[in-house]
C-alpha atoms as an extended CHARMM CRD file, in Angstrom:
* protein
*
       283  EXT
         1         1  UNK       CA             93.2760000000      179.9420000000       27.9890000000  PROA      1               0.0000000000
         2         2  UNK       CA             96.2660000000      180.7920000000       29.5570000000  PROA      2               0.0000000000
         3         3  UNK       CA             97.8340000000      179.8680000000       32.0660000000  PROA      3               0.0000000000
         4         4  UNK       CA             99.0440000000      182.5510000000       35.3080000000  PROA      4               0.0000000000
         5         5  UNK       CA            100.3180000000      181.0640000000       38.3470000000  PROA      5               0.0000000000
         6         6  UNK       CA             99.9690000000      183.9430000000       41.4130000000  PROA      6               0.0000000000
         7         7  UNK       CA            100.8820000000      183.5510000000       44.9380000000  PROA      7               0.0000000000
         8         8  UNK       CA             99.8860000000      185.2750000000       47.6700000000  PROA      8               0.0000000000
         9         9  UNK       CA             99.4330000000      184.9160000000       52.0080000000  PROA      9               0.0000000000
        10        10  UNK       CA             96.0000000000      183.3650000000       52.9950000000  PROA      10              0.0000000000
        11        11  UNK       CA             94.5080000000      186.9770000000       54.4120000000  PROA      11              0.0000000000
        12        12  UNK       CA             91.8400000000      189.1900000000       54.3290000000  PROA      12              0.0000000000
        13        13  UNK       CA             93.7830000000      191.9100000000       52.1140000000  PROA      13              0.0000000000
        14        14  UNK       CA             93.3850000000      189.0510000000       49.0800000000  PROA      14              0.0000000000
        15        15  UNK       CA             90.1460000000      188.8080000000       48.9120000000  PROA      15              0.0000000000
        16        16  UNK       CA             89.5290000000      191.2560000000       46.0070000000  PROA      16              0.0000000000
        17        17  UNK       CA             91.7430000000      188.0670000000       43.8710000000  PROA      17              0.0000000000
        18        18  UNK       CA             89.7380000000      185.4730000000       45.1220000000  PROA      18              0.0000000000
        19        19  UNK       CA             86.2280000000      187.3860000000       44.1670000000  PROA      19              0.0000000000
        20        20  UNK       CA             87.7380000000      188.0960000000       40.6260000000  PROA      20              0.0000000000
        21        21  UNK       CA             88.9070000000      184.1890000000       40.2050000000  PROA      21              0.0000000000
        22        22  UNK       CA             85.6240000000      182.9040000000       41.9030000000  PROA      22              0.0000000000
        23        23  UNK       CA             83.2290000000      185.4810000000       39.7830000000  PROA      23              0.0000000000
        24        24  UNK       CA             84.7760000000      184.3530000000       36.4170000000  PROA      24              0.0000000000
        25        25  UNK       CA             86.4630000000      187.3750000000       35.5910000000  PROA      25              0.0000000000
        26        26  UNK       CA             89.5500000000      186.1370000000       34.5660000000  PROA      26              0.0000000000
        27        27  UNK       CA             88.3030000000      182.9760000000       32.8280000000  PROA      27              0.0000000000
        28        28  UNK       CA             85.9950000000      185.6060000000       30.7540000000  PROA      28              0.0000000000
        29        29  UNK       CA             89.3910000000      187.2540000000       30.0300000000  PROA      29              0.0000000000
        30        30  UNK       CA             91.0710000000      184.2840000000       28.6460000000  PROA      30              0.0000000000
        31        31  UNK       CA             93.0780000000      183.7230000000       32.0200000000  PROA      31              0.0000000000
        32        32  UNK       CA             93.6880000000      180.7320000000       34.0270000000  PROA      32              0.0000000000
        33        33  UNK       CA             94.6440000000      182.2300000000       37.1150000000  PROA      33              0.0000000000
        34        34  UNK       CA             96.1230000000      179.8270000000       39.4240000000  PROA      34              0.0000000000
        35        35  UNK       CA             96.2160000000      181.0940000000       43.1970000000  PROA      35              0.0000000000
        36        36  UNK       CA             98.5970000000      179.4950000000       45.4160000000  PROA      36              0.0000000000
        37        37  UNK       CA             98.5690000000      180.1920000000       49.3600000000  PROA      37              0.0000000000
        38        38  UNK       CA            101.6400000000      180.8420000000       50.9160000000  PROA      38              0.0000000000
        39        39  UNK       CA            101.8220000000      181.0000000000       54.9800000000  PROA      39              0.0000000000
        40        40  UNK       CA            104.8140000000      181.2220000000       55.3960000000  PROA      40              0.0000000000
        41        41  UNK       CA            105.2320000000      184.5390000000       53.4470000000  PROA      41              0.0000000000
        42        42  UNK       CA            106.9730000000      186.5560000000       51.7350000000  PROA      42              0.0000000000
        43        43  UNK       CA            110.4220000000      184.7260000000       52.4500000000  PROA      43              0.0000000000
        44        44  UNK       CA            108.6310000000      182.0170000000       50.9150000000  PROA      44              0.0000000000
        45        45  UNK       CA            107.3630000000      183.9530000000       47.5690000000  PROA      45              0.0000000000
        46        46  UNK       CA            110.9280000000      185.6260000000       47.2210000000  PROA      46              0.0000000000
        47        47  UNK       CA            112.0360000000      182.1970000000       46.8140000000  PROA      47              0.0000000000
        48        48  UNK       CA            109.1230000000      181.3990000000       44.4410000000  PROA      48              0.0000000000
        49        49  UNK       CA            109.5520000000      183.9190000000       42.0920000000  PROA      49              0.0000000000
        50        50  UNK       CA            113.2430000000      182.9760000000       41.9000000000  PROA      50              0.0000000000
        51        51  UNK       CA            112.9190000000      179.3100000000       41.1800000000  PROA      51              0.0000000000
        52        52  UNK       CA            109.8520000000      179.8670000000       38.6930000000  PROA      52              0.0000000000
        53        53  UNK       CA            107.1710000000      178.6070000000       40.6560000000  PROA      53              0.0000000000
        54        54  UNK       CA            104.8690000000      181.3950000000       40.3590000000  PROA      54              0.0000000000
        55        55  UNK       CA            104.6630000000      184.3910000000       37.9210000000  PROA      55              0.0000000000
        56        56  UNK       CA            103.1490000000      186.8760000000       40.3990000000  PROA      56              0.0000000000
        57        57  UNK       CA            102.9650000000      187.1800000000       43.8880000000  PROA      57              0.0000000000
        58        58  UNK       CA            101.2230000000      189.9460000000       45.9460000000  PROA      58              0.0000000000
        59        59  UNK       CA            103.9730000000      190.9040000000       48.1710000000  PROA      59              0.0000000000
        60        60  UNK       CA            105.4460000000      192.6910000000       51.1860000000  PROA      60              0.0000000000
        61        61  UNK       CA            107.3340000000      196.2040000000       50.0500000000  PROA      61              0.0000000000
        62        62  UNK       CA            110.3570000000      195.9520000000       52.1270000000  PROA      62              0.0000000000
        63        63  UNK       CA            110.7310000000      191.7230000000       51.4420000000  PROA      63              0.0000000000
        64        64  UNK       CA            110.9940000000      191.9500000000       47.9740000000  PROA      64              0.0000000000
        65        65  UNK       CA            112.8890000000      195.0950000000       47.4980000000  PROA      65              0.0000000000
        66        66  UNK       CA            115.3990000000      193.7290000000       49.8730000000  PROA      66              0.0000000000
        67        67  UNK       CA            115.5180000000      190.5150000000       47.7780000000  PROA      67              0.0000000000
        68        68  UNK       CA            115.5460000000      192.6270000000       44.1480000000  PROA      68              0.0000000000
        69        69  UNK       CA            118.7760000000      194.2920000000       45.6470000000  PROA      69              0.0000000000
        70        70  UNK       CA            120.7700000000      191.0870000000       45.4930000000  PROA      70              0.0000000000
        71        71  UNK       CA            119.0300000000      189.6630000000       42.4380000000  PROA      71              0.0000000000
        72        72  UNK       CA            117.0520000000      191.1310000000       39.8730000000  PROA      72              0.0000000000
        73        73  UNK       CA            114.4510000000      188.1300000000       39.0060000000  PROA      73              0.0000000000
        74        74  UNK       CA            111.5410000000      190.3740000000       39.4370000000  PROA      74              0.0000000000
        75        75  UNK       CA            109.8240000000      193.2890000000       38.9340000000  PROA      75              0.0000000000
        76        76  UNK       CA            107.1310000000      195.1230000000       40.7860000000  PROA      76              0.0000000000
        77        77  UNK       CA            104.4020000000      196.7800000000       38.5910000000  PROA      77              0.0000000000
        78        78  UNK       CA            101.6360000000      198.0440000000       41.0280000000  PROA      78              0.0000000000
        79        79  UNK       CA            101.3760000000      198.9490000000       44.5620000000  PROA      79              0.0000000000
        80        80  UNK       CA             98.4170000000      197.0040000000       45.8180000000  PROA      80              0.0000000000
        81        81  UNK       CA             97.6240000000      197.4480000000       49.3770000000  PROA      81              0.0000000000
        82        82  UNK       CA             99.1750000000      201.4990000000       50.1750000000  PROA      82              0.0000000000
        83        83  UNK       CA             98.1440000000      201.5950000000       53.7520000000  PROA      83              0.0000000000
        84        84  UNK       CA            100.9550000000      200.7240000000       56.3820000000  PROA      84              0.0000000000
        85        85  UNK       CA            100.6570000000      197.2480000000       57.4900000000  PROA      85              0.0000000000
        86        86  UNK       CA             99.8490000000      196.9910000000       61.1840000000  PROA      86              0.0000000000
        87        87  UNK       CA            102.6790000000      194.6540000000       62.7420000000  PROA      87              0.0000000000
        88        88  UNK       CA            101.3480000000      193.1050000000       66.2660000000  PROA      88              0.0000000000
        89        89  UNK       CA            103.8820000000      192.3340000000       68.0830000000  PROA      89              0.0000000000
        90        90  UNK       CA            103.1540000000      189.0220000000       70.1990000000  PROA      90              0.0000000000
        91        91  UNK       CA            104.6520000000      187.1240000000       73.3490000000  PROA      91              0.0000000000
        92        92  UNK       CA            102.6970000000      183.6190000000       74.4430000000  PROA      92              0.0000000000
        93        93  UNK       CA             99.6400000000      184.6530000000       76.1390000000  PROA      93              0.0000000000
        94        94  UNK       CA            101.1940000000      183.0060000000       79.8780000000  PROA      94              0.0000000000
        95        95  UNK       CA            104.4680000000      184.9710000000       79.1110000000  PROA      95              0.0000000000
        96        96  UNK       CA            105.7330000000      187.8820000000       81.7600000000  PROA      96              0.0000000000
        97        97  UNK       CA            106.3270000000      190.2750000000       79.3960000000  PROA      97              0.0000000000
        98        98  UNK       CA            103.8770000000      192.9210000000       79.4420000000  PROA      98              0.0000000000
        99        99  UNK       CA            105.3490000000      195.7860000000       77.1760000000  PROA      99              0.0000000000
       100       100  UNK       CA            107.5550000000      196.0190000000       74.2270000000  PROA      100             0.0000000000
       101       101  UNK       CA            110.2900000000      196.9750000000       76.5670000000  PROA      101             0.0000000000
       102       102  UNK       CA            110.5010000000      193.9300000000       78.2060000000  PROA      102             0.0000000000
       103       103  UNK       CA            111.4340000000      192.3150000000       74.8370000000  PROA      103             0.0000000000
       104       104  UNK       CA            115.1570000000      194.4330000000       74.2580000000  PROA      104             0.0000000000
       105       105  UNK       CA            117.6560000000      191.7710000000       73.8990000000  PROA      105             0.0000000000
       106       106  UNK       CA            115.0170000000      188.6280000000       73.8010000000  PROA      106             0.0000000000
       107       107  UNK       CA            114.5660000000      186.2120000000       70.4590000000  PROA      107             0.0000000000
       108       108  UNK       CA            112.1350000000      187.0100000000       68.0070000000  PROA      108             0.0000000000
       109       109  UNK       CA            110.3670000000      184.6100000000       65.7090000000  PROA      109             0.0000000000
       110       110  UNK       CA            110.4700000000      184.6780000000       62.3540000000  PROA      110             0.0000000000
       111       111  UNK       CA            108.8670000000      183.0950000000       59.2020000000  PROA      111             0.0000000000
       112       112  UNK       CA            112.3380000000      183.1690000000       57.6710000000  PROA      112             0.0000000000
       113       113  UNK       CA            115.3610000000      185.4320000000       56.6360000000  PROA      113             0.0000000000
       114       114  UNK       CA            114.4150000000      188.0590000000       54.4130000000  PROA      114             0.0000000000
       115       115  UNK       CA            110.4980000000      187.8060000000       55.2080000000  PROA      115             0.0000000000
       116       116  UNK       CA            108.3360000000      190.5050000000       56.8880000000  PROA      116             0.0000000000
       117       117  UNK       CA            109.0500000000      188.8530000000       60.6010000000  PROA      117             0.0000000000
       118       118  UNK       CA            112.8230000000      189.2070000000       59.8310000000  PROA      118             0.0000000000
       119       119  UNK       CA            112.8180000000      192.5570000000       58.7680000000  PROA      119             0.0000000000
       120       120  UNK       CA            110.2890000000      194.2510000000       60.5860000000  PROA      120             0.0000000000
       121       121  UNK       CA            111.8860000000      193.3880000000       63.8290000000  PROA      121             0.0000000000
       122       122  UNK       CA            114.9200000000      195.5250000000       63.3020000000  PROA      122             0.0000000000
       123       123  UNK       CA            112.4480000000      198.4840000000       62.1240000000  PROA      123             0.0000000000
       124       124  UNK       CA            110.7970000000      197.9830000000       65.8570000000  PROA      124             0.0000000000
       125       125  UNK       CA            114.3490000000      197.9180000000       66.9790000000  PROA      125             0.0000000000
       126       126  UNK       CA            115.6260000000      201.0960000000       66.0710000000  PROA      126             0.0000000000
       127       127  UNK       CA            112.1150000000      202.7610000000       66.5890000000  PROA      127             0.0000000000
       128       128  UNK       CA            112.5890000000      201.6920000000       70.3170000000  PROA      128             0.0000000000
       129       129  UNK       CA            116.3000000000      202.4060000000       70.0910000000  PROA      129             0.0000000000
       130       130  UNK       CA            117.6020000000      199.0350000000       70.9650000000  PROA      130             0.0000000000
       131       131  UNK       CA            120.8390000000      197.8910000000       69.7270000000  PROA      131             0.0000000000
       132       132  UNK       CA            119.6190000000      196.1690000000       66.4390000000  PROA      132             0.0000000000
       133       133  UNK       CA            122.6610000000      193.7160000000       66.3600000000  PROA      133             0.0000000000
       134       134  UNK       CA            121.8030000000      192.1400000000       69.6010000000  PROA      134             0.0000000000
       135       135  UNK       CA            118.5110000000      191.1240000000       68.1470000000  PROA      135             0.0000000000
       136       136  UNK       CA            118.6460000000      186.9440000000       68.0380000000  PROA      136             0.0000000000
       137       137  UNK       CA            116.4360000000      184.9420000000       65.6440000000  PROA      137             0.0000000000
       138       138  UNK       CA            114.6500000000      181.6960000000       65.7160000000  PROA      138             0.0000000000
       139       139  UNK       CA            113.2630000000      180.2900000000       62.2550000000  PROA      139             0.0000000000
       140       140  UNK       CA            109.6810000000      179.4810000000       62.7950000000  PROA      140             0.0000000000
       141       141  UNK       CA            108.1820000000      178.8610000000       59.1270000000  PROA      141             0.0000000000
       142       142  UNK       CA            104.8690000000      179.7180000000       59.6700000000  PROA      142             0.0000000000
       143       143  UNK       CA            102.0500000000      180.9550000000       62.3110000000  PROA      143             0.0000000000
       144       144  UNK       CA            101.7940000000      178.1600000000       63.6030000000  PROA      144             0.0000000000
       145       145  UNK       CA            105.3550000000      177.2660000000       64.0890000000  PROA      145             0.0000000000
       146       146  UNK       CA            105.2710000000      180.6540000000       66.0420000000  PROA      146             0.0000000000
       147       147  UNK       CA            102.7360000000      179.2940000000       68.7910000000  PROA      147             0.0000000000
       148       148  UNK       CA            105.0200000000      176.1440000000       69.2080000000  PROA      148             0.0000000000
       149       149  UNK       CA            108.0020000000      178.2070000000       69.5120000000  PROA      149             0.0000000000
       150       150  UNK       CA            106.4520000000      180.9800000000       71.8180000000  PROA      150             0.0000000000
       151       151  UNK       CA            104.8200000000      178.2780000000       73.9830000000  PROA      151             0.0000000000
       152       152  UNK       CA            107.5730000000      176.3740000000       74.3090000000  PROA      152             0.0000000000
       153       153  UNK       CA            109.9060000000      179.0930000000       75.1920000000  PROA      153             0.0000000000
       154       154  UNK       CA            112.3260000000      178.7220000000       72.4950000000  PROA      154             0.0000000000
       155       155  UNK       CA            111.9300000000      182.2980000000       71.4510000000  PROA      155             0.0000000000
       156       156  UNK       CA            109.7730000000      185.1660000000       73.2220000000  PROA      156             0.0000000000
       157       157  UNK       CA            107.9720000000      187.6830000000       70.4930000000  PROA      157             0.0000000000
       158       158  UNK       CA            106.9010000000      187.1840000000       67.3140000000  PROA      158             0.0000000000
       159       159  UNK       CA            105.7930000000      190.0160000000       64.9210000000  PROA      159             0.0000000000
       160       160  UNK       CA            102.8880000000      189.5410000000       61.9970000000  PROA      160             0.0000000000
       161       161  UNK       CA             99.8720000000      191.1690000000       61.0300000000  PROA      161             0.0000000000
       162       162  UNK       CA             97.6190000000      192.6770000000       63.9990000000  PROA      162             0.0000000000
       163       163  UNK       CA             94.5330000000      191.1430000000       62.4620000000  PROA      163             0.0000000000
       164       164  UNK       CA             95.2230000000      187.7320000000       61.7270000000  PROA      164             0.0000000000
       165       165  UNK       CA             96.8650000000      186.8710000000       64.8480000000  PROA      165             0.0000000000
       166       166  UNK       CA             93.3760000000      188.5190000000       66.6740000000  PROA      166             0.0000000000
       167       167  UNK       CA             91.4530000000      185.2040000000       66.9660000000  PROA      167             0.0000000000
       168       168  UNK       CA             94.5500000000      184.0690000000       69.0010000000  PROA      168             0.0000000000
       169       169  UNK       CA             95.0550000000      187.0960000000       71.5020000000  PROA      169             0.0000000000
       170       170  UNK       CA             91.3240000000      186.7670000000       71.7370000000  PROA      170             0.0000000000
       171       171  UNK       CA             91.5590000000      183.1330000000       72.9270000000  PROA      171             0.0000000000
       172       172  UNK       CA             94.9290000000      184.0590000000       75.2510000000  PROA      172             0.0000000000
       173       173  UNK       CA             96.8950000000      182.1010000000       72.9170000000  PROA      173             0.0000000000
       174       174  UNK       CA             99.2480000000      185.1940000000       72.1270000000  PROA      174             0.0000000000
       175       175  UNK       CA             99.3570000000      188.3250000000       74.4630000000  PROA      175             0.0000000000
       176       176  UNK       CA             99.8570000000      191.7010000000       72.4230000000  PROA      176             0.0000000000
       177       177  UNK       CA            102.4800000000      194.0330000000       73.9430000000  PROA      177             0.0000000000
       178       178  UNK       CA            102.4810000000      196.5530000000       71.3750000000  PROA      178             0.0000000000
       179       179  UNK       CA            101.8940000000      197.3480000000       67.1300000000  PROA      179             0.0000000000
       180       180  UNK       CA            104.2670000000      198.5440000000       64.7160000000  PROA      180             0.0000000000
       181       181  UNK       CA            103.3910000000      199.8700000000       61.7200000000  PROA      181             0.0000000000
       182       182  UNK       CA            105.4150000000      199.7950000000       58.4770000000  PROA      182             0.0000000000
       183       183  UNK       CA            106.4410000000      203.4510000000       57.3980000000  PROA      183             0.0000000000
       184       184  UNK       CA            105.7360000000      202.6220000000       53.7140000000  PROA      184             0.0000000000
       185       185  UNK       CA            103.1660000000      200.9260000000       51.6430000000  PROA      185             0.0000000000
       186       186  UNK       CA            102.6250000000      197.3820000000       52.4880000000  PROA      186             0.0000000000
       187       187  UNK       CA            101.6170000000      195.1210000000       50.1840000000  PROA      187             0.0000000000
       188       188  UNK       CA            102.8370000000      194.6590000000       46.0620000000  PROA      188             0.0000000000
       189       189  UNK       CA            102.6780000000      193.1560000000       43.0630000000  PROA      189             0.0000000000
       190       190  UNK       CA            105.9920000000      191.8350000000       42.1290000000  PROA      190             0.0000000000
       191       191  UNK       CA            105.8100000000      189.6070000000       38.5540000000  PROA      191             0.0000000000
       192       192  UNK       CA            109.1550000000      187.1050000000       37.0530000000  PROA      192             0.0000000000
       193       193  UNK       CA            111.2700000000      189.5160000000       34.7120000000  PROA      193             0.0000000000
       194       194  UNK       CA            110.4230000000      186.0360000000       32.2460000000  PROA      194             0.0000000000
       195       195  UNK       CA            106.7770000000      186.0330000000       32.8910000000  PROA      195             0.0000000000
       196       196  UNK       CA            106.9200000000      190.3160000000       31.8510000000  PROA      196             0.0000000000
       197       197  UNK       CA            108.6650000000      190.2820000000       29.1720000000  PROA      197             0.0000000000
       198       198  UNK       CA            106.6090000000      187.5330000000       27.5950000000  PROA      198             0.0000000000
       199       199  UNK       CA            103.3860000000      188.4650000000       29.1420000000  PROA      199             0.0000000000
       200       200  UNK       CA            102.5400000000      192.5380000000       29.1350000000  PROA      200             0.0000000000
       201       201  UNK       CA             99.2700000000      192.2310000000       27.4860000000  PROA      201             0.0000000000
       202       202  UNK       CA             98.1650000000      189.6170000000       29.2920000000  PROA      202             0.0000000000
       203       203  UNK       CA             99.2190000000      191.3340000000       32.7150000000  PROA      203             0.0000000000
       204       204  UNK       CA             97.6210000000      194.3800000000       31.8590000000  PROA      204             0.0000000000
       205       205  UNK       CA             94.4350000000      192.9310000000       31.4070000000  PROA      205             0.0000000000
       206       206  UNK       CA             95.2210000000      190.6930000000       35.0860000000  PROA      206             0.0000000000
       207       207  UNK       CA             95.5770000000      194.6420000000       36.2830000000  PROA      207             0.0000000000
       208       208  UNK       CA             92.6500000000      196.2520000000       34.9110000000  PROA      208             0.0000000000
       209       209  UNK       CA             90.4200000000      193.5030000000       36.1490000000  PROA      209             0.0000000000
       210       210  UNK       CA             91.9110000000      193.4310000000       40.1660000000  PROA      210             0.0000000000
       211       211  UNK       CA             92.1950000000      197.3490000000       40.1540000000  PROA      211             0.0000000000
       212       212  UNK       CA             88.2750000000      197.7930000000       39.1330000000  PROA      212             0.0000000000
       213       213  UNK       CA             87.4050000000      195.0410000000       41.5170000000  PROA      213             0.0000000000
       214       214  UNK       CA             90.0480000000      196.7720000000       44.7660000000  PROA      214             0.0000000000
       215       215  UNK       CA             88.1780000000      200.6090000000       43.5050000000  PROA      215             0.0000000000
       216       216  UNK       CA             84.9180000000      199.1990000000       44.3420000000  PROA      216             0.0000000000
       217       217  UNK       CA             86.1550000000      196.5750000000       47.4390000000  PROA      217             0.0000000000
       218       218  UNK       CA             84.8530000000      198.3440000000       50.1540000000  PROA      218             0.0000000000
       219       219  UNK       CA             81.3690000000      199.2870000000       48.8300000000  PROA      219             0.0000000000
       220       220  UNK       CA             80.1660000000      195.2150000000       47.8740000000  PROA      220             0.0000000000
       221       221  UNK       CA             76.7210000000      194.8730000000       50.3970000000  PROA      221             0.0000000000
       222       222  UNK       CA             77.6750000000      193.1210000000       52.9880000000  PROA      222             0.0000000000
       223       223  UNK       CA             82.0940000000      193.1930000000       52.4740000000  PROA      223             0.0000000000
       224       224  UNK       CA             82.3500000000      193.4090000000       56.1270000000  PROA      224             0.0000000000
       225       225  UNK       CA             80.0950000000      190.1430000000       56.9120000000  PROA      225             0.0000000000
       226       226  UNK       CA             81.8630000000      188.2100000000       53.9390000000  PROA      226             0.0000000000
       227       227  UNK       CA             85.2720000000      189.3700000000       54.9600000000  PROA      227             0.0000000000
       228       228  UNK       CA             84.7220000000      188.2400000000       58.6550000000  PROA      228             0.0000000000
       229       229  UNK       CA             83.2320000000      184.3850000000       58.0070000000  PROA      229             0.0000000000
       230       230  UNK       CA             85.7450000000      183.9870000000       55.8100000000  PROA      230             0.0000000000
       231       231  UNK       CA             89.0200000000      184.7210000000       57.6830000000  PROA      231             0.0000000000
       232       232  UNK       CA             86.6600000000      183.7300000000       61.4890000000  PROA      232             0.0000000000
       233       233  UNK       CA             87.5130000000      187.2310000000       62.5260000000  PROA      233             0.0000000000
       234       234  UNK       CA             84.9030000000      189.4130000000       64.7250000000  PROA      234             0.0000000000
       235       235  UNK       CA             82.9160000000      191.8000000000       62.5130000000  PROA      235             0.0000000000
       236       236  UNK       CA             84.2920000000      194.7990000000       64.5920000000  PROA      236             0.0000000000
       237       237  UNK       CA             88.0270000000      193.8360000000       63.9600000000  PROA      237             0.0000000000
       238       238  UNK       CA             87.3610000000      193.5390000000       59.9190000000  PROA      238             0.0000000000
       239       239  UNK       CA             85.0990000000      196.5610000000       60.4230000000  PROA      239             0.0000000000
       240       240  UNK       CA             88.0590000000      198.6040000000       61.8990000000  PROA      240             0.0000000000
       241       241  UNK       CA             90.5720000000      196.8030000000       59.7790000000  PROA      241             0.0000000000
       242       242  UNK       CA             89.0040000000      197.8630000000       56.5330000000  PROA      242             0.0000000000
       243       243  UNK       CA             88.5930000000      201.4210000000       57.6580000000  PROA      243             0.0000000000
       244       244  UNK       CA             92.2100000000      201.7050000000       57.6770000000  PROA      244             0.0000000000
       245       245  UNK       CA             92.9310000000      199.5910000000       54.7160000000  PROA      245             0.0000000000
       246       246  UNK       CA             93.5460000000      201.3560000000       51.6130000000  PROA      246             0.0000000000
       247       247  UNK       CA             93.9390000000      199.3390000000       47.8180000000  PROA      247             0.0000000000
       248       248  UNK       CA             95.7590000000      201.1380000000       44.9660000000  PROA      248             0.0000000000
       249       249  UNK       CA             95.8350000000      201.0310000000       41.3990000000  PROA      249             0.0000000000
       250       250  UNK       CA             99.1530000000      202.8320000000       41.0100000000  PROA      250             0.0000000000
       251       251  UNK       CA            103.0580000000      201.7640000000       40.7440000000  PROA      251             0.0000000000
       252       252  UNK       CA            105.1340000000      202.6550000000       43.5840000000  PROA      252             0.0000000000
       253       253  UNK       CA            106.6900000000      205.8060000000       43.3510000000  PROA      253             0.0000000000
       254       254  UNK       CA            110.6350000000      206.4910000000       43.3630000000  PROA      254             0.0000000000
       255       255  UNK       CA            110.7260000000      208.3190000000       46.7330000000  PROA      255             0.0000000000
       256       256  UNK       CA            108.7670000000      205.7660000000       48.4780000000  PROA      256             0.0000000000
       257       257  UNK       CA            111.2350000000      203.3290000000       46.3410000000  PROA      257             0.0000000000
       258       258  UNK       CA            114.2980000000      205.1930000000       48.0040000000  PROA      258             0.0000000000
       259       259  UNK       CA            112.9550000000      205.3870000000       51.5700000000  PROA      259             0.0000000000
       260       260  UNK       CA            112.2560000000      201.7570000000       51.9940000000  PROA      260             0.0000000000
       261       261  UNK       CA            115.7730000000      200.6120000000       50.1720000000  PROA      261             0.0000000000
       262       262  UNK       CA            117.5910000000      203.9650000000       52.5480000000  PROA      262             0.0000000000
       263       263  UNK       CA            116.2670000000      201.9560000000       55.8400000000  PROA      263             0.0000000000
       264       264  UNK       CA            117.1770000000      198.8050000000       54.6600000000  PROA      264             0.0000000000
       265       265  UNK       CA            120.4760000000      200.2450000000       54.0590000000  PROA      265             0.0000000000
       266       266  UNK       CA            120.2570000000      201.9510000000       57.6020000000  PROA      266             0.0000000000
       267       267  UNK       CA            119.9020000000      198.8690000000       59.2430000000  PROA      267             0.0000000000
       268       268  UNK       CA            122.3350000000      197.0520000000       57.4320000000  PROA      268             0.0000000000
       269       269  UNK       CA            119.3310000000      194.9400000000       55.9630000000  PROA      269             0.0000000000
       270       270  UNK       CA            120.9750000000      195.6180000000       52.5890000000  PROA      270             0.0000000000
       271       271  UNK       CA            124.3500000000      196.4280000000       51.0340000000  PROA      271             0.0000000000
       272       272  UNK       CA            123.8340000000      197.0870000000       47.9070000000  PROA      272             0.0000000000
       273       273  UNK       CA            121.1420000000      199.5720000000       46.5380000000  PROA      273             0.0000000000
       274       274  UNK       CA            119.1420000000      198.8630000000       43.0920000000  PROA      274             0.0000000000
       275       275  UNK       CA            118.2550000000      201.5530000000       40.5920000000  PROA      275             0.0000000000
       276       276  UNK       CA            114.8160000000      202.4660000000       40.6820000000  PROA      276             0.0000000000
       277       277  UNK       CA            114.2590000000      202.1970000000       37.1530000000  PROA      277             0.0000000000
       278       278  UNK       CA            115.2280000000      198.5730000000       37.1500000000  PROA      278             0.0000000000
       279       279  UNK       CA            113.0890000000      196.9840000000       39.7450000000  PROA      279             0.0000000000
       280       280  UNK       CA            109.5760000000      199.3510000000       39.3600000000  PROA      280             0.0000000000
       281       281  UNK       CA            108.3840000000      198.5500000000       35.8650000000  PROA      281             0.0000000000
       282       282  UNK       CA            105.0860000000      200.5850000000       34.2520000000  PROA      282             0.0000000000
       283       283  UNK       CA            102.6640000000      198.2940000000       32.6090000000  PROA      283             0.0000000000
């Protein structure tokens, strides 16, 4: 059996892994896939795949392309979510802001520098045309450090996916002012260069078995129901959430490579720009 250490966030676009691990499939394969959540993010994975403590992670674009730019520990083999990601973008639920003007020139809260919070609220900066190096920052870690840091007033928006944070705008924890979608596939598979080069055979079978399970996700009996108990959302928010999610089973292509490293560069996200052929890798 071997052993495959993946990491990933604890949402409703995973599922499809957890199905696979949970049904067998890998352990029929000769796998020992070993799922780690991460809440904190993508930040958090970057740093992962770095220091070898996973081999995979399933990935924002944008994070890990800005963190392959300034060092090439990983690749990324597959696009796996190629739908936008929905960004909510949140104030506490007593705040006076009503509207994502009201937030030009306030703190946002992020998971940490480099993750999906960080970088996302400079793309909602310049799509609003607000000065993007006024924008202030206050580290939050995690979801939950977000409440604490709305609540308590320390910061005053904070940006993550539209469907996870939906139990808590539903319960007036978080108000949503606005969305912001990401102009670029949003989720990836990014593997250790180490784990690769050792590991193509057995990471080709890891793909074929995900990307037969994500072409069938959305016709399981019953997805919908399953989806909803187990990430406690309301069956009409996963219902309208997985009309507008789309899986893939193909690599990310060099023009959607170059527009997501161009607007990093844009917004000064990046300085340096990698060569497309060194961080996208075909299996």
């Amino acid at each position: 059996m071997k052993l495959v250490r993946i990491a990933g966030v604890p949402e409703h676009f995973n599922l499809p892994w957890h199905l696979c691990i949970e049904n067998g499939e890998f352990d029929d394969a000769g796998i020992d896939l070993q799922w780690t959540d991460v809440p904190e993010g993508t930040g958090k994975m970057c740093q992962m795949l770095r220091n070898n403590e996973t081999d995979i992670a399933i990935i924002l674009t944008e994070g890990i392309i800005k963190d392959l730019t300034e060092n090439k520990h990983s690749s990324i083999v597959q696009v796996f979510v190629k739908s936008p990601l929905i960004w909510g973008i949140h104030v506490d639920g007593k705040a006076n802001y009503n509207s994502i003007s009201d937030l030009e020139n306030k703190i946002s809260a992020i998971s940490r520098i480099g993750s999906g919070s960080h970088l996302m609220s400079f793309v909602n900066a310049e799509k609003n045309n607000w000065n993007t190096s006024n924008i202030q920052f206050e580290i939050v870690n995690n979801l939950e450090g977000a409440i604490t840091s709305l609540s308590e007033g320390k910061s005053d928006y904070f940006m993550w996916e539209k469907y996870t944070t939906k139990p808590l705008v539903d319960k007036g924890t978080f108000k949503r002012v606005g969305e912001c979608p990401t102009p670029w596939p949003c989720f990836v598979i990014a593997v250790r260069n180490e784990f690769l080069n050792e590991n193509k055979s057995v990471l080709a079978l890891i793909l074929d078995i995900i990307n037969a399970t994500t072409e069938e996700f959305k016709h399981i009996p019953s997805i919908d129901r399953t989806l909803a108990t187990r990430y406690h959302q309301k069956l009409e928010d996963i219902q309208q959430w997985l009309a507008q999610t789309q899986w893939s089973q193909k690599n990310l292509d060099e023009k959607t490579f170059n527009n997501v490293q161009n607007k990093l560069s844009e917004l000064n996200i990046i300085s340096n720009k990698a060569d497309f052929n060194q961080i996208v890798k075909k299996i």
